[in-house]
N, CA and C of each residue as an Amber inpcrd file, in Angstrom:
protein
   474
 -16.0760000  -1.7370000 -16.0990000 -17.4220000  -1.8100000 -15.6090000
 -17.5120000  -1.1660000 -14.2150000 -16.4580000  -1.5570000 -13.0230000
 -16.6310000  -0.9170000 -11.8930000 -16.4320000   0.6720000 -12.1140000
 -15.3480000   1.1150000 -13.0630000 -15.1050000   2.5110000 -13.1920000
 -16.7130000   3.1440000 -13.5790000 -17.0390000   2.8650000 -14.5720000
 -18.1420000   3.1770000 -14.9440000 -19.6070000   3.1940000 -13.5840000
 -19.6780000   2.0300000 -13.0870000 -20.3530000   1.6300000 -11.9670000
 -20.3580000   3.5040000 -10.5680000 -18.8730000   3.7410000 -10.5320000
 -18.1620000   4.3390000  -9.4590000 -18.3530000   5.6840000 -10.2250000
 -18.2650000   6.0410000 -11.4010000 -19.0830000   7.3730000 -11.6740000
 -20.4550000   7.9910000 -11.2250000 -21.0260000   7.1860000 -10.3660000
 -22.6130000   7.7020000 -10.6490000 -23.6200000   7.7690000 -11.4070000
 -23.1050000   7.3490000 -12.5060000 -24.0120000   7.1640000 -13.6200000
 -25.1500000   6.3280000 -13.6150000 -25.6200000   5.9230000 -14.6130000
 -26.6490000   4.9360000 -15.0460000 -25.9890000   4.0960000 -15.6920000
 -25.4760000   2.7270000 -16.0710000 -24.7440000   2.1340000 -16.8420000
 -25.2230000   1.1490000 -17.2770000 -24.7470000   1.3400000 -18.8290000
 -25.5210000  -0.2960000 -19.7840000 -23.2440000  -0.4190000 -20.2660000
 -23.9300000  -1.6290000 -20.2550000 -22.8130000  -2.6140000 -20.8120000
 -22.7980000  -4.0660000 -20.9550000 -21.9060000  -4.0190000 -22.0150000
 -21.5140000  -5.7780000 -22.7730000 -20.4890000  -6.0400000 -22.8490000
 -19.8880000  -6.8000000 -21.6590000 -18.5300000  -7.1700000 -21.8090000
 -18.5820000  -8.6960000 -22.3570000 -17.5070000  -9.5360000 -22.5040000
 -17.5700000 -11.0800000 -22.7230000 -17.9620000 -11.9350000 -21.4590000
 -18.4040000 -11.4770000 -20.3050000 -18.8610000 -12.4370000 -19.1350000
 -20.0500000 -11.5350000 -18.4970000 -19.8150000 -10.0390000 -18.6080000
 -20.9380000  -9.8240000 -18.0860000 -21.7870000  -8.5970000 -18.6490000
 -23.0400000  -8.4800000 -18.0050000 -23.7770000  -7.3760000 -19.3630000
 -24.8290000  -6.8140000 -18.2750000 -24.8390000  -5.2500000 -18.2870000
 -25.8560000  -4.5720000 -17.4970000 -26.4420000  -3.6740000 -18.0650000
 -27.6830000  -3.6520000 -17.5650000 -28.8330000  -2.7980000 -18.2850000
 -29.4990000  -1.4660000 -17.2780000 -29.3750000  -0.5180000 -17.3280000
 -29.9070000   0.7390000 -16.8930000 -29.4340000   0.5290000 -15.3330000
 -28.0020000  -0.4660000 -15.0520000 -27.5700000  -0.2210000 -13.6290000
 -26.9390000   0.9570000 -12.8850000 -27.4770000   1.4270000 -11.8530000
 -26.4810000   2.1430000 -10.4990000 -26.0010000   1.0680000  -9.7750000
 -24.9250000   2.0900000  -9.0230000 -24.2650000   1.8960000  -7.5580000
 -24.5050000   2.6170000  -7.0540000 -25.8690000   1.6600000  -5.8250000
 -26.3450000   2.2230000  -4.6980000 -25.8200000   1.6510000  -3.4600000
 -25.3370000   2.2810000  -2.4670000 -25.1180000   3.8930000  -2.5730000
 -24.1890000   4.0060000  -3.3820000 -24.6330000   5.2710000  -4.3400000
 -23.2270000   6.2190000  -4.8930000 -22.4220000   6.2680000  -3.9100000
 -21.3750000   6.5690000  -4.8960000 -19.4340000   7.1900000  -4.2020000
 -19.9500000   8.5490000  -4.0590000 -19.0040000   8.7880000  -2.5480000
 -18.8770000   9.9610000  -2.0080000 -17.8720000  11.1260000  -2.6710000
 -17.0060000  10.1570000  -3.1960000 -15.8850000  10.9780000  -4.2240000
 -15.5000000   9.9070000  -4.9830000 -14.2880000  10.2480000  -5.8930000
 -13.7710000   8.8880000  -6.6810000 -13.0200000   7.4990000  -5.9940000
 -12.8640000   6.6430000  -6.2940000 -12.7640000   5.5300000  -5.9480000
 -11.4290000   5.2380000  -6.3780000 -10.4700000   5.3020000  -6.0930000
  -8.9030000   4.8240000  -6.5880000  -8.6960000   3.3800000  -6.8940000
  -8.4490000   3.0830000  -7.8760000  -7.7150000   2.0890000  -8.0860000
  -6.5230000   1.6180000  -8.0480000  -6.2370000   0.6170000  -7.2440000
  -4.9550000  -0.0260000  -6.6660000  -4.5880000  -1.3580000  -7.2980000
  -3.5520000  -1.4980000  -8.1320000  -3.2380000  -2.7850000  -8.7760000
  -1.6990000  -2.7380000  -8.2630000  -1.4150000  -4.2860000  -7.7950000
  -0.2110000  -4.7360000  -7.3790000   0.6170000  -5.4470000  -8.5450000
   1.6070000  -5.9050000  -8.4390000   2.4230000  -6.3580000  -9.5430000
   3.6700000  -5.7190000 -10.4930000   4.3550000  -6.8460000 -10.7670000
   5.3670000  -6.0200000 -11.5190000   5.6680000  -7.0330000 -12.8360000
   4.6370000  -7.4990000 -13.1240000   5.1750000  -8.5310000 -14.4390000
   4.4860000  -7.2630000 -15.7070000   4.8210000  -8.0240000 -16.5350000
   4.9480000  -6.9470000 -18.0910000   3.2360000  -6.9240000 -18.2080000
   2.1000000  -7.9110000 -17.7640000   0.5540000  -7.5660000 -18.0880000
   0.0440000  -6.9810000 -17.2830000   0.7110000  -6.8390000 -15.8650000
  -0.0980000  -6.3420000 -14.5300000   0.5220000  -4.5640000 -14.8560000
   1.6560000  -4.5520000 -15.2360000   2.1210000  -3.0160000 -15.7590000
   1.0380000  -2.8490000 -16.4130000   0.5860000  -3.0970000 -17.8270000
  -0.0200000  -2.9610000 -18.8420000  -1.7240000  -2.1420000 -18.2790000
  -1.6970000  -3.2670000 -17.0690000  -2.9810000  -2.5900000 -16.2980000
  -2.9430000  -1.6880000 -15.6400000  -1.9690000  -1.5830000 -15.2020000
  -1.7570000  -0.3670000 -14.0910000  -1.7020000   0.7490000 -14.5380000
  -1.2960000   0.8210000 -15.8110000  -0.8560000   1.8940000 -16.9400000
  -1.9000000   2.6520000 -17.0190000  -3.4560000   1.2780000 -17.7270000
  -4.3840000   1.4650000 -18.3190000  -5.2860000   2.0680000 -17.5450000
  -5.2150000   1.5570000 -16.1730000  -6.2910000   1.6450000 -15.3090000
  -6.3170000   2.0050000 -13.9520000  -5.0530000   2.0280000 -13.1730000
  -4.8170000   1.9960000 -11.8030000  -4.6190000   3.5590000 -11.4300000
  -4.9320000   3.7010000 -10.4190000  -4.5190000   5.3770000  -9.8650000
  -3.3520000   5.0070000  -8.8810000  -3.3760000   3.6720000  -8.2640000
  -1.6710000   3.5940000  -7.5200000  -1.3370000   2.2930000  -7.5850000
  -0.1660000   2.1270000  -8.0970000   0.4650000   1.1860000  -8.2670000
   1.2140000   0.5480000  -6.7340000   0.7110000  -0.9150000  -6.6300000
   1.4280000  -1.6660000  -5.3810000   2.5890000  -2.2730000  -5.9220000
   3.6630000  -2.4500000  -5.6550000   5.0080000  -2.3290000  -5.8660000
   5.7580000  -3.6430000  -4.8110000   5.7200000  -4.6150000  -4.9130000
   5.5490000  -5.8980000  -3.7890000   7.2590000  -5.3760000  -3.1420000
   7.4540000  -5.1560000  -1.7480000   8.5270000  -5.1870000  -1.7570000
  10.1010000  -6.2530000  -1.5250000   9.5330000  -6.9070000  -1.9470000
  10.6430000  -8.4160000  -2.4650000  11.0430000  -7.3330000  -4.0490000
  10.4050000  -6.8210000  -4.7040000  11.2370000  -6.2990000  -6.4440000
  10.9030000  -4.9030000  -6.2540000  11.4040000  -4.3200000  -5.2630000
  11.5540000  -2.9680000  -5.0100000  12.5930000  -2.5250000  -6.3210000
  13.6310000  -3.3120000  -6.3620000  14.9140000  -3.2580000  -6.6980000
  14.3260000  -2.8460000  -8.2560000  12.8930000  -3.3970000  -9.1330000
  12.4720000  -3.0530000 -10.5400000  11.6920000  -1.6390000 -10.0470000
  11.7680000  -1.0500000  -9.1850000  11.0900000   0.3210000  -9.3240000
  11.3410000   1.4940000 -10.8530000  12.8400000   1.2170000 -10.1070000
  13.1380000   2.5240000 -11.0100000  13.4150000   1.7690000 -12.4950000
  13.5350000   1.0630000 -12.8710000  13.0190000   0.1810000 -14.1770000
  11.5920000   0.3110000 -14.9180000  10.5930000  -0.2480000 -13.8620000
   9.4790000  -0.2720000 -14.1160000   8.5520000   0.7100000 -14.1550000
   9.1480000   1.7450000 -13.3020000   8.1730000   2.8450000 -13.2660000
   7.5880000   3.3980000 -14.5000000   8.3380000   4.0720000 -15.4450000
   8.0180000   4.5200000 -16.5130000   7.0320000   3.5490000 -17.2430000
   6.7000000   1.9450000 -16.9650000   5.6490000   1.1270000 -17.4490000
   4.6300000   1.4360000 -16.5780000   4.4470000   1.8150000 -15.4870000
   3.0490000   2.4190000 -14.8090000   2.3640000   3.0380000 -14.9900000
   2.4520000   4.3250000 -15.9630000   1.9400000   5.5330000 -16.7320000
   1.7140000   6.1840000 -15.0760000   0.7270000   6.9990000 -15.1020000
   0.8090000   7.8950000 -13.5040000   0.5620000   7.4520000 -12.3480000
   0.1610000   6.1600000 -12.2840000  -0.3520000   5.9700000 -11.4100000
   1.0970000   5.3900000 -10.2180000   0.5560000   6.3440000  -8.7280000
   1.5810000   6.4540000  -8.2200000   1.5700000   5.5340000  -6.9530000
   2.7580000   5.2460000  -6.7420000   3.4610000   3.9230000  -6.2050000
   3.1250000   3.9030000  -4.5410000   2.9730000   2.5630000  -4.2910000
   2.6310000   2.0810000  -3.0840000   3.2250000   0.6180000  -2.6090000
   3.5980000   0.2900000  -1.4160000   4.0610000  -0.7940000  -1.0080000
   3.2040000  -1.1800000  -0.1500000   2.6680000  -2.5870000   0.5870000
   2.5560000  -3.2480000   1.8540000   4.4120000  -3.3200000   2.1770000
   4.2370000  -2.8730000   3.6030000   5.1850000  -3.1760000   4.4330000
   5.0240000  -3.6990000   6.1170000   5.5090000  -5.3220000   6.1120000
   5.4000000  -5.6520000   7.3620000   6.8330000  -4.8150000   8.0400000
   6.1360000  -4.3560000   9.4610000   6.8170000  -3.8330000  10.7280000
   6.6930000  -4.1410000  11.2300000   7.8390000  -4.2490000  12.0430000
   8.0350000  -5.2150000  13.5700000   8.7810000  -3.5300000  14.5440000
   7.3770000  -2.8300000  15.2080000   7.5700000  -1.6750000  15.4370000
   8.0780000  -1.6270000  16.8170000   9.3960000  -1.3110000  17.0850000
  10.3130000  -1.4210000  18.6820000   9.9660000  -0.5650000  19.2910000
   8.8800000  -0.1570000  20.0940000   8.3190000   0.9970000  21.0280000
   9.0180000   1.1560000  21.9880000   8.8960000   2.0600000  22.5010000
   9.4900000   2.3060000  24.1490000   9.4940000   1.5720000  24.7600000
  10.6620000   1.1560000  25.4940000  10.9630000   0.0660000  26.8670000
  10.4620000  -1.5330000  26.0410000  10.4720000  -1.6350000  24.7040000
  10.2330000  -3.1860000  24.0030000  11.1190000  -3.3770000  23.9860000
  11.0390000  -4.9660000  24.0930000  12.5460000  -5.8690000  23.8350000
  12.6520000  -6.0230000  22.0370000  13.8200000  -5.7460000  22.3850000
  14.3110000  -5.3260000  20.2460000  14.3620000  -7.2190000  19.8210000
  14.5580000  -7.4690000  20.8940000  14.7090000  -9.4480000  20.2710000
  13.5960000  -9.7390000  20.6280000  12.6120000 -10.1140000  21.0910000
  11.2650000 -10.3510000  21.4770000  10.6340000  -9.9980000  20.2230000
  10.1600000  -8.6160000  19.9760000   9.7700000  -7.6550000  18.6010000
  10.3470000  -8.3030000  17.2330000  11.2700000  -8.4290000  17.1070000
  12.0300000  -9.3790000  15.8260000  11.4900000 -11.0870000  15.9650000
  11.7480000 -11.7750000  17.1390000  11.2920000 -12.8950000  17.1750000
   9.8500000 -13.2760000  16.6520000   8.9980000 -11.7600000  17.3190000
   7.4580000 -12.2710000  17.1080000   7.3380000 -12.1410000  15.4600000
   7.7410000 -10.8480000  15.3060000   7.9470000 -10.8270000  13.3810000
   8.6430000 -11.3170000  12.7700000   9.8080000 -12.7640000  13.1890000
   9.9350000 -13.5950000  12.2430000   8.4860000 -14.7040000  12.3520000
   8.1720000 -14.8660000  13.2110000   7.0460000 -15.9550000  14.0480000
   5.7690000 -15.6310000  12.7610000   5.3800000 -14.2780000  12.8720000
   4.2830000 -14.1500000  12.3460000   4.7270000 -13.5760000  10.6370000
   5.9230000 -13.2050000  10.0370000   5.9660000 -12.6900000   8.6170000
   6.6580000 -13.7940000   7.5980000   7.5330000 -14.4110000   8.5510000
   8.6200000 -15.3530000   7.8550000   7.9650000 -15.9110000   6.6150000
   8.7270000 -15.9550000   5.5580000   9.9610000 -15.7260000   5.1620000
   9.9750000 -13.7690000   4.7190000   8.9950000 -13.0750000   4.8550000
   8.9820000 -12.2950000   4.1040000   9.9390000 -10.4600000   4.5090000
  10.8110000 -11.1270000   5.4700000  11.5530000  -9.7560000   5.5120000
  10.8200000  -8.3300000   6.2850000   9.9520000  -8.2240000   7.5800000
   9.9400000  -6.9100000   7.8610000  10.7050000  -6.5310000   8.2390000
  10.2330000  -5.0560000   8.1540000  11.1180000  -3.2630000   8.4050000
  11.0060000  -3.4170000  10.2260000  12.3960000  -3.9770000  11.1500000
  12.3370000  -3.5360000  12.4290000  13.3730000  -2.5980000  12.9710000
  12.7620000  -1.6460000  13.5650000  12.9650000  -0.7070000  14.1790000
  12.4100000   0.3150000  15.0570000  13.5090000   1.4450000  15.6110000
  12.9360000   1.7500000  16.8000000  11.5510000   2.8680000  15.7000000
  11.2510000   4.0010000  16.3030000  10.3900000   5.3090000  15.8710000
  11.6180000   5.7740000  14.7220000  12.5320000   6.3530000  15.6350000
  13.5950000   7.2740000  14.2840000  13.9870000   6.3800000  13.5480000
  14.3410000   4.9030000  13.6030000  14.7440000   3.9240000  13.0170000
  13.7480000   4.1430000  11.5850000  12.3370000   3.5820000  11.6140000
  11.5520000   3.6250000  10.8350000  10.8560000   4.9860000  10.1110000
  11.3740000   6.1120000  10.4720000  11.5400000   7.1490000  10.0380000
  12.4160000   7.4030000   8.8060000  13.4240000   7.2030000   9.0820000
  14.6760000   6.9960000   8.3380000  13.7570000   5.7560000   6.6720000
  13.8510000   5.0590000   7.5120000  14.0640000   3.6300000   6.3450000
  12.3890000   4.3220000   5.7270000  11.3180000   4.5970000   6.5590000
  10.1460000   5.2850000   5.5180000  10.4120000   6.8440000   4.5140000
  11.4370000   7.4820000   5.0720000  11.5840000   8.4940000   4.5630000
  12.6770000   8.2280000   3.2010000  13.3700000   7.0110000   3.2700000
  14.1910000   6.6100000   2.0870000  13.3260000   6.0680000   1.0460000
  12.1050000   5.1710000   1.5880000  11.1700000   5.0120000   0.5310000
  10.5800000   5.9830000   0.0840000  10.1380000   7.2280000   0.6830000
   9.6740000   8.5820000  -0.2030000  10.9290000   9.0890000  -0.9380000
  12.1900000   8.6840000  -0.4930000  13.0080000   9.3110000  -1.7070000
  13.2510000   8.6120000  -3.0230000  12.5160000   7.1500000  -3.0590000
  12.3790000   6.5080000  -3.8620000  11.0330000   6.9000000  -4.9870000
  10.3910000   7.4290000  -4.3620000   8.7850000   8.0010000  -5.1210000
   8.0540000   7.1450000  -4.6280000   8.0260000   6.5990000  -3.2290000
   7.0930000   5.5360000  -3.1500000   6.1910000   6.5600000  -2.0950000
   4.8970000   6.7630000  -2.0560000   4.0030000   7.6490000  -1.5900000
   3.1200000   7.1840000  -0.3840000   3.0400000   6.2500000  -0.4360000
   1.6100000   5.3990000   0.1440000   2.4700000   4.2530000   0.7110000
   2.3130000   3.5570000   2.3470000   2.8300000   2.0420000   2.4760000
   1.7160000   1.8070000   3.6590000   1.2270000   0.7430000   3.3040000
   0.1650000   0.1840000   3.8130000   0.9810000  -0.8680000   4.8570000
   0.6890000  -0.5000000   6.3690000   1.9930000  -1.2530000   7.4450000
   1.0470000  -2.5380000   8.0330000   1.7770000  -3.6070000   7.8490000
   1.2210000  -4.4480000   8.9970000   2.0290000  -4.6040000  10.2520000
   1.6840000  -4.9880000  11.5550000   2.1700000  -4.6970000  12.3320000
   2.1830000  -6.5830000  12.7870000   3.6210000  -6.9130000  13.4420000
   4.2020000  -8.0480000  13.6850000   2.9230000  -8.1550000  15.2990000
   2.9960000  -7.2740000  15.8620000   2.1680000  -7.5600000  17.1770000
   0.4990000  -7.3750000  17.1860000   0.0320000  -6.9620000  15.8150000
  -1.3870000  -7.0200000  15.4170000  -2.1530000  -5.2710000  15.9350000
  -0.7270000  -5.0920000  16.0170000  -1.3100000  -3.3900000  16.0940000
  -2.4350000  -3.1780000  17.3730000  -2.4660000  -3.5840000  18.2870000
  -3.4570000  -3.1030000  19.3460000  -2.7570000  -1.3230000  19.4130000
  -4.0640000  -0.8960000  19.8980000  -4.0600000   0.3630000  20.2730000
  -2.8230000   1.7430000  20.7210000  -2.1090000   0.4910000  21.6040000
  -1.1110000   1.1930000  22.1410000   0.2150000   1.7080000  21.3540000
  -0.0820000   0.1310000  20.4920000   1.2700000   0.4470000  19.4040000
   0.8370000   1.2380000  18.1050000  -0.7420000   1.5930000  18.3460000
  -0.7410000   2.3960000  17.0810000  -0.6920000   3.8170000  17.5930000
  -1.3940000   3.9060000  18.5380000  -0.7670000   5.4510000  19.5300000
   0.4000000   5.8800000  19.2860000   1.2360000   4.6960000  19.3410000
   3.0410000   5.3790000  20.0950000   3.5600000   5.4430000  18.3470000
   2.9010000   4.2610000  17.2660000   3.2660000   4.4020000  15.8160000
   3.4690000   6.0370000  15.5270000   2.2310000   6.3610000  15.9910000
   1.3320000   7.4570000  15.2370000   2.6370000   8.5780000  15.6410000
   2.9800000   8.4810000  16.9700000   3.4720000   9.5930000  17.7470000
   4.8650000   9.9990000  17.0770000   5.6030000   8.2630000  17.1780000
   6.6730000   8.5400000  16.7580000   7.2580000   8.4350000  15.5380000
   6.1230000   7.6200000  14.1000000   6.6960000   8.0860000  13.0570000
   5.8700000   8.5010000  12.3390000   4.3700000   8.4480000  12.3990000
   3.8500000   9.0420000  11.5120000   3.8230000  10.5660000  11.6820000
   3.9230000  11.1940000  12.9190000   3.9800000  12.5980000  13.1590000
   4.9300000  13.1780000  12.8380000   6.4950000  12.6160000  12.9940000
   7.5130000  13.0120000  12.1570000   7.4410000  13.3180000  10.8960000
   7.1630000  11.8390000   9.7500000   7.2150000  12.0720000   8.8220000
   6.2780000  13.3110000   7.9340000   4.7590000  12.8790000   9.1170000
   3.9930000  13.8670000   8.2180000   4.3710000  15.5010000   8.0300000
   5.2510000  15.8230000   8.9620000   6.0660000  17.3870000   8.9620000
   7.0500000  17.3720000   7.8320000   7.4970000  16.6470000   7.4250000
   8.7170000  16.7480000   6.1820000   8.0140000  17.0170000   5.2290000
C-alpha cells in the first residue's frame, strides 16, 4: 500500500485491515522512497527479499551475513553502528567510558579517525554499503566536523 501510495499515483485498494479509494500522497515523492527492513530471521528475509531496497543487518549477527545474504534478493546491506569516536586530543578512556555509559551492553566501534577507517572500510569489504552511526557523545557539531574530516573524507576517496 505505501509502495503504491509513494508512486504518485491515484490508489484504490483492499487489503485485510485496510481499504482506499481514489487516494494520493500529498505531497508526492520527490524521487523513490527506499525501503529499509532490519532483521535476520527466516520471515523478515522473506520481506526483505520481497520488498526492501536495503537490508539492515543488526550488528550482534553480522557473523549470518555471508549466509544470509543470498536470502535478501538485491536489496543491499546496511548496519546501525554505535561509535565511540576518539577525536583529537580526547581521552581514549573517557570516550569508551561514556560509550559503555550510554550503549551497554551493545558493543560500539571505538576508535581514533584511521582507526574507524580501517574497521568501516572492512565492513565495505564485507558488502555492507550504508552504516547509519550513532555517536556515544550525541554527536554535537564538533565531533561531526572532525567525523566528517577524518573518516568520512577518507573513506569517501576509496
Amino acid at each position: 500500500m505505501l509502495k503504491a501510495l509513494w508512486s504518485g499515483e491515484t490508489v484504490n485498494y483492499d487489503g485485510a485491515f485496510h481499504h482506499l479509494r481514489d487516494a494520493t500522497q500529498v505531497p508526492g515523492p520527490i524521487g523513490k522512497i527506499p525501503v529499509l527492513i532490519g532483521g535476520t530471521g527466516p520471515k523478515t528475509l522473506a520481506l526483505v527479499r520481497e520488498h526492501a531496497d536495503w537490508w539492515n543487518v543488526p550488528t550482534t549477527h553480522l557473523a549470518l551475513l555471508d549466509r544470509s545474504r543470498s536470502l535478501a534478493g538485491d536489496a543491499r546491506v546496511s548496519i546501525q553502528q554505535m561509535v565511540a569516536y576518539v577525536g583529537g586530543g580526547a581521552d581514549r578512556d573517557a570516550v569508551a567510558a561514556a560509550a559503555r555509559r550510554r550503549f551497554s551492553p551493545m558493543n560500539p566501534v571505538l576508535g581514533t579517525g584511521p582507526e574507524l577507517v580501517d574497521h568501516f572500510g572492512r565492513l565495505a569489504d564485507q558488502g555492507i554499503e550504508r552504516v547509519y552511526a550513532w555517536f556515544a557523545d550525541f554527536a554535537p557539531p564538533d565531533t561531526l566536523a572532525a567525523f566528517g574530516a577524518e573518516v568520512i573524507g577518507p573513506l569517501s576517496r576509496t
